[in-house]
N, C-alpha and C positions, 0 to 999 in steps of 0.2 A: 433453487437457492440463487439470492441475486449476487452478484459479483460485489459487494459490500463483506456480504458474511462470506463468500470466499475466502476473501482478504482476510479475515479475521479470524477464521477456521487456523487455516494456511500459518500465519504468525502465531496463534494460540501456540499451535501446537510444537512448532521450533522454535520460541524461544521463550513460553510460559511468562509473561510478563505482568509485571506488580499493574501496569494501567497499559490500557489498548481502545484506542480510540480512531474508528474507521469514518471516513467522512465522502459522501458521493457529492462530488462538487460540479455534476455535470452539466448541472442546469443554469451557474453561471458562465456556462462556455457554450450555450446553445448559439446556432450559426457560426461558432468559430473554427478556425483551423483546429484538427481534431475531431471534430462532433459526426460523430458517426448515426447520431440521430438515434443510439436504443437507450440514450440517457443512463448510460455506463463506461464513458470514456475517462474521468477525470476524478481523482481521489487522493484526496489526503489521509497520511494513516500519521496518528502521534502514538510513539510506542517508549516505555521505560522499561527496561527489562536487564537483570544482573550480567547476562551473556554479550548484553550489547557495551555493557558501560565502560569497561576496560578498551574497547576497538577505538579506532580513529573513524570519523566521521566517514570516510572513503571506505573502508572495513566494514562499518555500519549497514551503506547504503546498499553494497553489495551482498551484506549477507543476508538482508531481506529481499532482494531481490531473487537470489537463491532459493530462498524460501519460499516463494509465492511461485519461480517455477515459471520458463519460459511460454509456457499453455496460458496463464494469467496476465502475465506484464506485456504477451504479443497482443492478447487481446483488449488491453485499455490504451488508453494514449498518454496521459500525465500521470504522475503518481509523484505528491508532494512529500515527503519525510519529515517527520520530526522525532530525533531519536537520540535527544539531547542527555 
């Protein structure tokens, strides 16, 4: 399983969302600070979800982070949010 549907597993499943949109963005950051070279450092996720909509953006960010679980977020290096 690539670290994309990780991501997507991972959020499915804590906070069941109406849209969930995972995006491997590593391939515009080739040679950049970060690039670890397995072309799974850099990812955007856009997530809507009823659990998140009440938090503050600070609340938000953390509790997807939570959710994905120090094993996932040690292992990438960016991770963009939108959880508007």
């Amino acid at each position: 399983m690539d670290m994309a549907e990780r991501i997507r597993d991972r959020l499915q499943a804590a906070f069941r969302p109406d849209r969930l949109d995972v995006v491997n963005e590593s391939h515009r950051h080739a040679g950049h600070a970060g690039d670890d070279g397995s072309g799974e450092s850099h990812f955007a996720v856009m997530i809507r979800a009823g659990a998140l909509a009440p938090q503050s953006r600070v609340a938000r960010h953390r509790a997807i982070h939570a959710a994905l679980g120090p094993e996932i977020v040690g292992q990438i290096h960016a991770l963009a949010i939108d959880a508007g």
